[in-house]
C-alpha positions, 0 to 999 in steps of 0.5 A, a space after each residue: 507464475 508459470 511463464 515468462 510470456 504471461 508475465 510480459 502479457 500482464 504487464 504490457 497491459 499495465 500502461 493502460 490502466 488508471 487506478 484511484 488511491 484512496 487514504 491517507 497520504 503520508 509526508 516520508 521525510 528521510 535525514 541520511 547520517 553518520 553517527 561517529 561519537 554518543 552525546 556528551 548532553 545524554 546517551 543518545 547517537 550523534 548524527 551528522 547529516 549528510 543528505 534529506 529526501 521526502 517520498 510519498 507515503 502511505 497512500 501516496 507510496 501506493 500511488 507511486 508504485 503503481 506510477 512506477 509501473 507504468 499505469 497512471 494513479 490518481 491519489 485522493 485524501 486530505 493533507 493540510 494546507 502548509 508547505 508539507 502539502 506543497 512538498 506532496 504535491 511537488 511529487 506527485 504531480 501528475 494526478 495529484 486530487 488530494 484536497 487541502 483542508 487548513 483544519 487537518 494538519 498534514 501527516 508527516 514521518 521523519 526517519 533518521 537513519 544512519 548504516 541503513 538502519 533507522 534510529 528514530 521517526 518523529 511523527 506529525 499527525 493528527 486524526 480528523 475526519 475531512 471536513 463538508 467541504 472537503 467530503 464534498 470536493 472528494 465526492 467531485 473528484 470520485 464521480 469525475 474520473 475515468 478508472 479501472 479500479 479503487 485502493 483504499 489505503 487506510 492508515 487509520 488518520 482519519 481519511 477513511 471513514 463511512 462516509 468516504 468508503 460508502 462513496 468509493 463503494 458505490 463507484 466501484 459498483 455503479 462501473 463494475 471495477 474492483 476496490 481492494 482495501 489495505 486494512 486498519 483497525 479499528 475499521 474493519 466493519 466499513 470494509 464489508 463488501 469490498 472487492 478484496 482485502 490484504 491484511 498483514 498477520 496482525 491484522 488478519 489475526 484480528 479480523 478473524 478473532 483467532 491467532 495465526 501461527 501456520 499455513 493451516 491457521 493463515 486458511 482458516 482465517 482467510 475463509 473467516 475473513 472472506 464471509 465475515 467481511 462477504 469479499 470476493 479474495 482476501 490474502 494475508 502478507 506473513 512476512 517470512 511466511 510468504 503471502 497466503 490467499 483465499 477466493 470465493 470457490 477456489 482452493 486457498 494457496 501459499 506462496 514462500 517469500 522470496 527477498 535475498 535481504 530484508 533491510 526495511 519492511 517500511 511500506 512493503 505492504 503498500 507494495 503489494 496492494 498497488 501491484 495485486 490490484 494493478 495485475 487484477 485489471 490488466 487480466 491475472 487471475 488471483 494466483 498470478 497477480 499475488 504471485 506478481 505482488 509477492 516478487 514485488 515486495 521482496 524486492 521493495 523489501 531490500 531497499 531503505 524506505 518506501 520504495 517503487 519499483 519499475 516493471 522491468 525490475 520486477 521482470 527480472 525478480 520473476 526470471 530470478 525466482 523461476 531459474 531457482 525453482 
């Protein structure tokens, strides 16, 4: 992004908008320790527990960074009806839609971690499609709110499906806003239409039935992405590599990765969609909201878990990333 003045431009806007998070919403449990001696029961690290914390994830971590930022996200999807449902909703309060179904069983992920570095996750999932009455209190919840854009984050648990994308799509289309989609397999063929995709290189090698191994790759996977799936941008997230972006009728674009450290990916990609889309709304063309997304996930990248980031915090990456220039 050329000027500091643009960035404080886009993101003054930011306090304004509403955005709708749409997916599967994801319990983060984390159990914080040390590990000093190995197990006299079997090979495995004994931790002792010094502090536990739950955050939102998956959609959920979208919706909190775009909270973070200034903006306001509705979050939408199904979580059981427990008391790790209750825990989501202690979190997210404001703007929390999520409807409870007993029949799908609240997604959760427990990370042990001990010196900043994960031993294991521990997984309570279950993939179910929401049920009638749940569809039906979506439908509600989609027609009923004031928005200025759409993410659907799927994480393939049963959120996501042709019936809630024809929902959210015709929404999109019926108030003219954009609706970006953070990809799954195996769902690529409900994204067709949308506004933008942001695939990871896994992701997006198979979203265009070829491996990526360059920028010259990534390009060519971007063009086949775009009019396979008739979408108006798609970028992919390299890693290491950067993020890479393609238009309809612009020039296909790279931009280097720019994180000190890299302590945790966990969530980085929920990251990019919530402030690319963001940034979208609040007027940046496509390179400078990708630009904005990138300095983002370099920072969230640095931290342990899913992360948020605040906007001065992500002002200060961009001050940062220009003086090395």
């Amino acid at each position: 992004m050329s000027n500091l003045k643009r960035i404080a431009e886009i993101g003054s806007r930011f306090a304004g908008k509403t955005i709708l998070v749409f997916g599967d919403v994801i319990l983060d449990r984390y159990i914080f320790g040390e590990v000093e001696r190995i197990s006299p029961e079997a090979p495995v690290p004994v931790v002792t527990v010094e502090r536990e914390e739950s955050r939102l994830g998956g959609a959920g971590n979208v919706a909190a960074n775009i909270d973070s930022l200034g903006a306001r996200a509705l979050l939408l999807g199904v979580s059981g009806d427990d008391g790790f449902a209750e825990e989501i909703a202690r979190l997210k309060a404001d703007g929390n839609l999520v409807v409870r179904d007993a029949a799908h069983p609240t997604v959760v992920k427990t990370r042990i971690i001990s010196q900043r570095q994960q031993i294991v996750r521990i997984d309570r999932e279950g993939r179910r499609r929401p049920g009638a009455a749940a569809l039906e209190r979506m439908r509600a919840a989609i027609a009923a709110e004031d928005i200025d854009g759409i993410i659907v984050s799927d994480y393939a648990k049963g959120a996501v499906n042709g019936e809630t994308m024809d929902l959210l799509k015709a929404r999109a289309a019926e108030s003219g806003i954009p609706i970006v989609v953070d990809p799954k397999p195996p769902h690529f063929a409900l994204y067709r239409g949308v506004t933008g995709l942001t695939p990871n290189l896994r992701e997006a090698g198979e979203m265009s039935g070829r491996p990526i191994a360059d920028d010259a790759g990534a390009a060519d996977a971007l063009k086949r992405i775009r009019r396979r799936y008739r979408t108006r941008f798609a970028i992919i997230t390299r890693g290491a590599q950067g993020i890479s972006a393609s238009e309809r009728g612009r020039r296909t674009f790279h931009l280097p990765a720019c994180s000190r450290e890299v302590f945790d990916v966990t969530g980085a990609g929920d990251t990019v969609v919530a402030v690319l889309t963001l940034a979208l709304v609040s007027g940046a063309d496509l390179r400078e909201a990708v630009a904005l997304a990138n300095a983002a996930a370099s920072i969230v990248v640095e931290k342990v878990g899913t992360s948020q980031i605040g906007l001065e915090e992500l002002q200060q990456r961009l001050r940062l990333i220009q003086k090395k220039r």
